[in-house]
KOLRO-188582 format. One record per residue (C-alpha): residue in three letters; x, y, z. Coordinates in steps of 0.25 Angstrom, whole numbers, padded with zeros to 4 digits, always signed. Layout:
<zases>
alaXYZ ...
</zases>
This chain:
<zases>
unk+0080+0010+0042 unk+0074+0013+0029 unk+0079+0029+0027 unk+0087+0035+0038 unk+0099+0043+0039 unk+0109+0033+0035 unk+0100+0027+0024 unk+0100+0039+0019 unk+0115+0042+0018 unk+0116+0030+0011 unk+0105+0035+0003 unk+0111+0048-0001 unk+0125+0042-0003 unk+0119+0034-0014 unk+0110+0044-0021 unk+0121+0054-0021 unk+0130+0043-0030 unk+0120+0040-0039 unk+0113+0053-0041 unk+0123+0062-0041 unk+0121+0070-0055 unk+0110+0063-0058 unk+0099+0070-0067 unk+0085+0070-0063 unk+0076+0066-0073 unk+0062+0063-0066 unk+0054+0066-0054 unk+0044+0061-0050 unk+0033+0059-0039 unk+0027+0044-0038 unk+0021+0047-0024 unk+0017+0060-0016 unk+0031+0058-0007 unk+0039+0053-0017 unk+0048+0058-0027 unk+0056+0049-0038 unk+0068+0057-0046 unk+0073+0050-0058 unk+0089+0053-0058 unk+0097+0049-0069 unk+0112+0047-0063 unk+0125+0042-0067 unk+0118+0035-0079 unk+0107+0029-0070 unk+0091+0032-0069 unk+0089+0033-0054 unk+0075+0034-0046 unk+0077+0042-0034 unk+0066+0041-0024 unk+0063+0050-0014 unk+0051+0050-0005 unk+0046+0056+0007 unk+0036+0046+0010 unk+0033+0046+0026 unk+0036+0030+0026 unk+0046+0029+0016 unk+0055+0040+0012 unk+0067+0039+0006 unk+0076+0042-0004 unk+0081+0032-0015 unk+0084+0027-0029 unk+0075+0017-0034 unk+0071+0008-0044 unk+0057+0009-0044 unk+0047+0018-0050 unk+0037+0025-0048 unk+0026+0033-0056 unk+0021+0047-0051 unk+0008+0054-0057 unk+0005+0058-0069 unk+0005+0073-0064 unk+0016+0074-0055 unk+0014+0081-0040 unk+0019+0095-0039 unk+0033+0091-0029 unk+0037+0082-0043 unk+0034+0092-0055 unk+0043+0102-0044 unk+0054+0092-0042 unk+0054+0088-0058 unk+0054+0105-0060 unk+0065+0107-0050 unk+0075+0094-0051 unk+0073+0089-0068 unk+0085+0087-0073 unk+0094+0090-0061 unk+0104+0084-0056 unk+0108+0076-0044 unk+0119+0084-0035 unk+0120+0077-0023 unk+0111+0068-0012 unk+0114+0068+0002 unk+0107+0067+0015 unk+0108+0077+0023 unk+0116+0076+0038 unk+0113+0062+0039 unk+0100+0064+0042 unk+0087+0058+0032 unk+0087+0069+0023 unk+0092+0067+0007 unk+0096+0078-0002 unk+0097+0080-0016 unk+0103+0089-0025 unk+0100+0093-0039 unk+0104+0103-0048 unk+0094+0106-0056 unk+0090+0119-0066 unk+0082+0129-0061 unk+0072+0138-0067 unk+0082+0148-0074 unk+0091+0138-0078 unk+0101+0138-0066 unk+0107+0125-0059 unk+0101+0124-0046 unk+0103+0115-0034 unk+0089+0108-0028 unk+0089+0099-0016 unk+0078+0087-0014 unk+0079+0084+0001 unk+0072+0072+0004 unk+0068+0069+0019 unk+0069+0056+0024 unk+0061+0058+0036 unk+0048+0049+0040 unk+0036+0056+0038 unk+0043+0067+0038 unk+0049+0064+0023 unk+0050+0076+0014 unk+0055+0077-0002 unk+0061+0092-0002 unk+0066+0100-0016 unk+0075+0111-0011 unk+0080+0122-0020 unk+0094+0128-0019 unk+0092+0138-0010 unk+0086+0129+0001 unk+0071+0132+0001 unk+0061+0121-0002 unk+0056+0120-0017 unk+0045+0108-0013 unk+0044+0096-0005 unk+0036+0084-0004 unk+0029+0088+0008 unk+0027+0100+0013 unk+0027+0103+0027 unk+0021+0116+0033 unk+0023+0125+0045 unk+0009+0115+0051 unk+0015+0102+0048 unk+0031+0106+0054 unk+0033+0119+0062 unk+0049+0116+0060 unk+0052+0115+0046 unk+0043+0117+0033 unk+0044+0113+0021 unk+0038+0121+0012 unk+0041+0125-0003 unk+0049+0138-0002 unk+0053+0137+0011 unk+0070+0133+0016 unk+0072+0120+0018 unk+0076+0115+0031 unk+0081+0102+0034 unk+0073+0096+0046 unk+0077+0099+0059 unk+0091+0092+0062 unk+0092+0083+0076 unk+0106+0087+0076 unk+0112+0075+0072 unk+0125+0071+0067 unk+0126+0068+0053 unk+0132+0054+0050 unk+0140+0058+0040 unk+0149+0068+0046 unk+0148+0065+0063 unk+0161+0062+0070 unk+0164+0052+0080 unk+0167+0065+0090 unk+0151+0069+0087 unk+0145+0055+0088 unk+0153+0052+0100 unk+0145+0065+0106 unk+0132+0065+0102 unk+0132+0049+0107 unk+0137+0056+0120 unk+0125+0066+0121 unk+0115+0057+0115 unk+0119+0043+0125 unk+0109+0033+0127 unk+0108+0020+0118 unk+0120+0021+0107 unk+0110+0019+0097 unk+0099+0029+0099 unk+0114+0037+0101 unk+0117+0036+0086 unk+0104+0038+0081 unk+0102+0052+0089 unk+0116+0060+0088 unk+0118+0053+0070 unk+0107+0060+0060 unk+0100+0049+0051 unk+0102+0037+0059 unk+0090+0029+0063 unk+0089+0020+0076 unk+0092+0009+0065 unk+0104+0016+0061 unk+0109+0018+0074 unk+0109+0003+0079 unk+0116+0000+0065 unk+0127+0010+0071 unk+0127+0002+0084 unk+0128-0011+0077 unk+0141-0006+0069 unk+0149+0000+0079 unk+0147-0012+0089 unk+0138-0006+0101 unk+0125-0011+0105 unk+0113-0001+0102 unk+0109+0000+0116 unk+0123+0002+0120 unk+0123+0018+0129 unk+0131+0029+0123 unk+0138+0030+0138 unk+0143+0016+0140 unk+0151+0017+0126 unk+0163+0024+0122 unk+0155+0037+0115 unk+0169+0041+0106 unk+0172+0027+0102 unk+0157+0022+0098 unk+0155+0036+0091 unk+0169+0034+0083 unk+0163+0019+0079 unk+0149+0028+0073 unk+0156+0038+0067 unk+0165+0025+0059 unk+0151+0019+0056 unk+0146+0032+0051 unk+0159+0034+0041 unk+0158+0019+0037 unk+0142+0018+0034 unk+0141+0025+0020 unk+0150+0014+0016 unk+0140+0001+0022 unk+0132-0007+0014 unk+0124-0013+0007 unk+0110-0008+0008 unk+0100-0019+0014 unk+0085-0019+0015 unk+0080-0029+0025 unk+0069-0040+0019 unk+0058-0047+0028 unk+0055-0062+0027 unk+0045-0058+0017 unk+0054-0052+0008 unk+0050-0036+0010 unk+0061-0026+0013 unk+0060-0023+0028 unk+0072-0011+0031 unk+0083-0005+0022 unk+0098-0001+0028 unk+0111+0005+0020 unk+0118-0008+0025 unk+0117-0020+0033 unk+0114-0018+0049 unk+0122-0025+0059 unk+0112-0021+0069 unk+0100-0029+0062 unk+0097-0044+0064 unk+0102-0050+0051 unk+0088-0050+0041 unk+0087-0053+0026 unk+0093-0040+0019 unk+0092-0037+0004 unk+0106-0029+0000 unk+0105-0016-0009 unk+0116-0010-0016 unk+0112+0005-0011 unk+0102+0011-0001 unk+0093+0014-0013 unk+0090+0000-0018 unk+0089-0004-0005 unk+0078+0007-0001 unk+0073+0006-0014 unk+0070-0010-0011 unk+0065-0006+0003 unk+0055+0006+0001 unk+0050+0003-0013 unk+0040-0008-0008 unk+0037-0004+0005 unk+0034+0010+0000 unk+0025+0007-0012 unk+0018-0004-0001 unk+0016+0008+0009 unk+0009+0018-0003 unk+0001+0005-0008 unk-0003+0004+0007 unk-0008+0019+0008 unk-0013+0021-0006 unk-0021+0007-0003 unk-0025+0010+0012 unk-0036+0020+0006 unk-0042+0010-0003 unk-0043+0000+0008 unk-0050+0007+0016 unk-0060+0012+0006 unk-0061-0003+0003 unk-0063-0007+0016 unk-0074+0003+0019 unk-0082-0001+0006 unk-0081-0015+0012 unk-0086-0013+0024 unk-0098-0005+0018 unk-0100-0017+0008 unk-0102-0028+0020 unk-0110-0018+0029 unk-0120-0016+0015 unk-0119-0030+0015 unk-0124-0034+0030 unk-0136-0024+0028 unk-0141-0031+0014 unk-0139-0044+0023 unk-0147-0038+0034 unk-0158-0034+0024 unk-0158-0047+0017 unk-0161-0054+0031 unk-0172-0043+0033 unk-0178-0047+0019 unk-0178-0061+0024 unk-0191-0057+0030 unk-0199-0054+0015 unk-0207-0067+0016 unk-0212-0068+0029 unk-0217-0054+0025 unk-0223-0057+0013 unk-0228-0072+0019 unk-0235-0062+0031 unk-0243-0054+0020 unk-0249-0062+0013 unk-0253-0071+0026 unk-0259-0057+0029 unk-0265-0056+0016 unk-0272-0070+0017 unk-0278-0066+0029 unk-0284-0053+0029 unk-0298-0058+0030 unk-0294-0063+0045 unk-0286-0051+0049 unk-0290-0037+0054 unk-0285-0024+0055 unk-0277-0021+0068 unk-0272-0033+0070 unk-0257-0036+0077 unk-0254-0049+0071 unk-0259-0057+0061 unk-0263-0073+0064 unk-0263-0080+0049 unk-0260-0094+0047 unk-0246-0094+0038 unk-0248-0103+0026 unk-0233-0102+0021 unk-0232-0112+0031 unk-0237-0127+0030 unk-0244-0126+0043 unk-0249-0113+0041 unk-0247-0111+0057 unk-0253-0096+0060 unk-0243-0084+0061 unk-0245-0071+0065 unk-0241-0058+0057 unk-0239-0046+0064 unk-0248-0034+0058 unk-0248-0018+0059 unk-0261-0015+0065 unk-0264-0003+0059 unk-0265-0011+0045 unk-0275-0018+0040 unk-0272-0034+0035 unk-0270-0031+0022 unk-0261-0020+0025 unk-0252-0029+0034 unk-0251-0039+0021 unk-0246-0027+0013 unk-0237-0024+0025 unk-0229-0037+0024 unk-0231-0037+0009 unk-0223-0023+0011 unk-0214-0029+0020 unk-0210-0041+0010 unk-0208-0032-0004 unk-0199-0024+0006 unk-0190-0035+0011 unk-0190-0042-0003 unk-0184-0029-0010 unk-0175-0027+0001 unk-0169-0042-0001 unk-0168-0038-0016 unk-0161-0025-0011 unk-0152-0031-0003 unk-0149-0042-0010 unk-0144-0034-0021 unk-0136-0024-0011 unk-0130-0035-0006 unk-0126-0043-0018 unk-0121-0028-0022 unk-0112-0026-0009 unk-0107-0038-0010 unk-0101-0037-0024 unk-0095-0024-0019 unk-0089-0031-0006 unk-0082-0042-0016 unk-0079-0029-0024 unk-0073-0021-0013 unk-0064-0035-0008 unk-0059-0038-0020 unk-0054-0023-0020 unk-0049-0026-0004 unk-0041-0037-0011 unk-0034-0031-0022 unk-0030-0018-0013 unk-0023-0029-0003 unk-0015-0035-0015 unk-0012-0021-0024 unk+0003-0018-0024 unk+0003-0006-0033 unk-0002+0006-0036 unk-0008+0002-0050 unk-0015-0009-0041 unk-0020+0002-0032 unk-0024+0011-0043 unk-0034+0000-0050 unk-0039-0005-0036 unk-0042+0009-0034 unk-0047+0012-0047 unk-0057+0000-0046 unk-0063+0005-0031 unk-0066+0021-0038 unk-0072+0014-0049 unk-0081+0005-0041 unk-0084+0017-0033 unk-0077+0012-0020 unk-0066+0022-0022 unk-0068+0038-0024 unk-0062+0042-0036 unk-0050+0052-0035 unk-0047+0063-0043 unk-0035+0068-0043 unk-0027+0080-0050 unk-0015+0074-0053 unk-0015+0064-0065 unk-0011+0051-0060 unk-0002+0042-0069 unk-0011+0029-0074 unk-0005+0016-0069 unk-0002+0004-0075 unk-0012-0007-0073 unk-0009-0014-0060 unk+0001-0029-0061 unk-0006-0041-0057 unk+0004-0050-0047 unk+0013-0060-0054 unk+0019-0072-0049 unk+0027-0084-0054 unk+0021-0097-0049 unk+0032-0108-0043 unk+0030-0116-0059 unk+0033-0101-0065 unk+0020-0097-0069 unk+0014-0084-0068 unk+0003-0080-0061 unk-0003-0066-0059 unk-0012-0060-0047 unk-0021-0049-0047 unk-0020-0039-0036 unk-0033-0032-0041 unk-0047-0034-0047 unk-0042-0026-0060 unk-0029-0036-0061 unk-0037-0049-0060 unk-0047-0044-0070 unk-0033-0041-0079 unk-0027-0051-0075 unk-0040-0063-0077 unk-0046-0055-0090 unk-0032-0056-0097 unk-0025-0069-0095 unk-0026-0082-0103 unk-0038-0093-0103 unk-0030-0104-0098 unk-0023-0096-0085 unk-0027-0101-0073 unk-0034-0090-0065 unk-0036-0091-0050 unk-0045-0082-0039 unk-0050-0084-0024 unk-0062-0090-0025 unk-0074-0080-0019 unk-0064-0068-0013 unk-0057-0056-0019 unk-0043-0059-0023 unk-0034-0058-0036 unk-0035-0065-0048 unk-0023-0076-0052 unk-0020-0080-0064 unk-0009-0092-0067 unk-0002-0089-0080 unk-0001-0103-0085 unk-0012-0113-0093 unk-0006-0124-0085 unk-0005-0121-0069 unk+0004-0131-0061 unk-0002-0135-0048 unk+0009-0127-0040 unk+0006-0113-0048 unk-0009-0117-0046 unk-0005-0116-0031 unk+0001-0103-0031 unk-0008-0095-0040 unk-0021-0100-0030 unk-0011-0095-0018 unk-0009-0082-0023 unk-0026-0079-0027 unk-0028-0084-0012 unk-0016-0075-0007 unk-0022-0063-0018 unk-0036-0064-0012 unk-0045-0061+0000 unk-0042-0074+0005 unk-0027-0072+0008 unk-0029-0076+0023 unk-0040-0086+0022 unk-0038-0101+0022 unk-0040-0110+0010 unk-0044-0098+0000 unk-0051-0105-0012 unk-0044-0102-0026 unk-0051-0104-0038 unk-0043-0107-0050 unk-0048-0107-0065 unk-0044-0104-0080 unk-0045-0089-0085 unk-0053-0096-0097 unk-0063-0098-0085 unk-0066-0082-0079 unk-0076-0074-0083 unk-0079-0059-0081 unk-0093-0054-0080 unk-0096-0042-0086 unk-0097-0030-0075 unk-0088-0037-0064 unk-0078-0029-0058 unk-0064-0030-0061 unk-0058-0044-0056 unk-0071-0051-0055 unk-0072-0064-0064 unk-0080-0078-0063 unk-0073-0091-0067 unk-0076-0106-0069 unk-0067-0120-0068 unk-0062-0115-0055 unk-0054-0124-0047 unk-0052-0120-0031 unk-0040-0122-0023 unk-0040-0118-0008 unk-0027-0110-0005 unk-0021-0103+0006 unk-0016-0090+0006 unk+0000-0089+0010 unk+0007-0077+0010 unk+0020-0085+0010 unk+0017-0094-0002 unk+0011-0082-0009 unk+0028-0076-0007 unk+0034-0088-0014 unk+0028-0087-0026 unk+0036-0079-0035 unk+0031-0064-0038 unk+0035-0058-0050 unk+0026-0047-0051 unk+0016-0039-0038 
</zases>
């Protein structure tokens, strides 16, 4: 139940205390469907998130940043133009229902004190960032939506805003027991599909939580309760909700959030819960790394499959070098059948179909028959098979060299399938791509809008059980940092023979039990991350070398010593992460 009606109220409540007044100072558009306002409030800088993102819109305070392009979109530059320096009059959803508004005064092109309105949509796929201007009409929106996309409602510049069609549901915050007790009435059927139809904003999740406090079983039916009294015991709940607490975000076994609620729910099995002091931490713990795993996801989805593709070429190319390699095989046994011909041109005539010569490669010399073309003369067959053998012999060469050339690209192009499976960032992601347009792989865009130049990407940092750091690349351009730059005596450690990251031990002397867990995480950081017994090389950085025109992250070393490890997600988890 991440943003319904009722998280939203509790939403609202809270940013209407804490931004009431406030001055914006900043806007800004990190993503296409979200906008970040920078308020400063009651002595406090606060970083209101909005977003209309179809998987996960909301509205919230957070505490993390983002950074938006270096030439903002057109929706920001017209929200810094109509809302910089204004003030924050009020925020409040609107009839219960999943629709946040905020007013700010701000001054207008003359000088005059007017009221704008963001209205933020909290709807699915549907999710929409709204400026309305005092007089009701729409000044700009995230998304615009035509007469071909919704017959029913536009949203358009210039055009009255309309909020979307109402259901004709009560609203939460002002229903009486007489209209709850009517509308369950009309409605009948399961109690808690009742709830969720005749109150705005409230989600099946909700509704079984209203269930659960009032006493009554969810599958209980509307006509074998008393209508007056349960309606009286909702409209009691409703009055008392704004007042429960605290805010709690579900957490799996492995440790990630998996749902968010304004306060405990009875209706739940009991799970482990984190507690939050307001619906904004506890949204803010929720979405922030669900949603920047879902934009890694699509930003990387395009890049895998370009990967994917260039791989599969690769090992196709490489088949069709093998299968000319086999074919070359043949080379001798035509050169061998030339120059038999060529030694016995005295006994052989034009015209005919196979040649009878005694093969002296052979100690026995047992005769063999050659097959000739008829319409040549004998020393024109020899030159046949002389033809024949130049032919195959440079096709070997070829071949061999294509080969050797694809399959440097296929240990180029894995490599590049490894680090996209461990980047965690968008610096990460920007080098990675950055590597593939440069090789070629990718198509280079071009693109308008200046973008804002990153901060080279972080290698992983962990704290080993005897409190040594040890640092992971997640891409080729990371290990070569990471390799080029550390100290002669660091113990530096790789999967022997696969694509995979780079580890380096901080330390001159490495306990056995560090040891163990710097080879863990290279075999859990490579392609061998579901093999068996992934060998782990393990040498001084004194010992690595670079060769000159090697793409990045490619070394050679000596004084290597293998250890055979296991990859296991579970140990990987105990060892302490300080840094992704």
């Amino acid at each position: 139940m991440p943003l319904d009606g009722v998280m939203l109220g509790f939403v609202a409540r809270e940013l209407d205390s804490k931004l009431k007044d406030g001055r914006v100072d900043r806007v800004i558009q990190p993503e296409r469907d979200e906008i970040h306002l920078l308020i400063r409030a009651q002595g406090v800088n606060h970083r209101l998130v909005l977003s209309a993102s179809a998987n996960a819109a909301r509205v919230h305070l957070s505490q993390h940043s983002k950074t938006g392009p270096m030439e903002p979109p057109m929706f920001c530059m017209l929200l810094r133009k109509y809302l910089a320096s204004g003030r924050v009059q009020a925020v409040r959803r609107i009839a219960g229902d999943r629709i946040i508004e905020i007013e700010i005064q701000a001054l207008s092109e003359m000088g005059d004190q007017v009221m704008r309105t963001i209205v933020v949509e909290v709807m699915g796929r549907h999710s929409n960032i709204i400026l309305r201007s005092q007089d009701g009409r729409i000044i700009d929106a995230a998304r615009h939506i035509g007469e071909d996309i919704s017959r029913v409602r536009q949203v358009l510049p210039g055009l009255p805003y309309c909020y979307p069609p109402s259901q004709g549901k009560l609203n939460p915050e002002t229903a009486t027991a007489e209209e709850i007790a009517l509308r369950l009435r009309e409605t009948g059927g399961k109690l808690d599909k009742a709830i969720g139809s005749c109150i705005a904003g409230f989600s099946p999740q909700a509704a079984r939580e209203v269930c659960a406090r009032i006493g009554l079983d969810t599958s209980t039916l509307i006509a074998d309760i008393n209508a007056d009294a349960c309606a009286q015991a909702i409209a009691d709940y409703l009055a008392q909700m704004p007042q429960l607490g605290p805010c709690v975000v579900n957490i799996t076994e492995d440790g990630s959030p998996a749902d968010v609620y304004p306060f405990a729910q009875l209706h739940l099995p009991m799970a482990s819960v984190s507690e939050y002091d307001g619906p904004s931490a506890a949204l803010d713990a929720y979405f922030y790394e669900r949603d920047r795993r879902d934009r890694m996801n699509q930003r990387a989805s395009a890049l895998a499959h370009t990967l994917k593709n260039h791989i599969e070429r690769c090992e196709k190319k490489i088949a069709i070098q093998n299968e000319a390699l086999e074919s070359a095989a043949r080379m001798e046994e035509y050169r061998q059948k030339g120059e038999l011909i060529q030694a016995n041109l005295y006994r052989l005539k034009k015209g005919e179909a196979v040649a009878q010569v005694e093969n002296f490669y052979t100690e026995t010399c047992e005769p063999i028959e050659i097959p000739m073309d008829v319409s040549l003369s004998p020393a024109q067959n020899a030159q046949r098979y002389f033809k024949l053998y130049q032919k195959a012999r440079g096709a070997r060469t070829l071949a061999a060299e294509q080969k050797a050339k694809a399959e440097q690209e296929l240990e180029y192009l894995e490599q590049m399938e490894d680090d996209l499976r461990k980047c965690t960032d968008a610096a990460g992601l920007s080098e990675l791509r950055a590597m593939l347009e440069k090789s070629g792989h990718v198509r280079q865009t071009f693109s308008r809008v200046k973008q804002r130049k990153e901060a080279p990407s972080q290698p992983m940092k962990f704290l080993s059980c005897d409190g040594i750091e040890i640092e992971v690349g997640k891409n080729a351009l990371q290990n070569e940092r990471l390799t080029m730059g550390a100290k002669g005596d660091e113990l530096w450690l790789h999967a022997q023979k696969m694509p995979g990251s780079h580890v380096l031990v901080h330390s001159a002397d490495v306990p056995e039990a560090t040891l163990k867990e710097a080879a863990m995480l290279a075999a859990y950081y490579s392609k061998g991350v579901r093999s068996a017994q992934v060998p782990i090389d393990a040498t001084l950085r004194r010992y690595i070398k670079k060769p000159g025109g090697t793409p990045a992250g490619f070394v050679i070393y000596t004084h290597q010593r293998t250890l055979y490890i296991t990859p296991d997600e579970a140990t990987v988890k105990k060892i302490k992460c300080i840094r992704e």
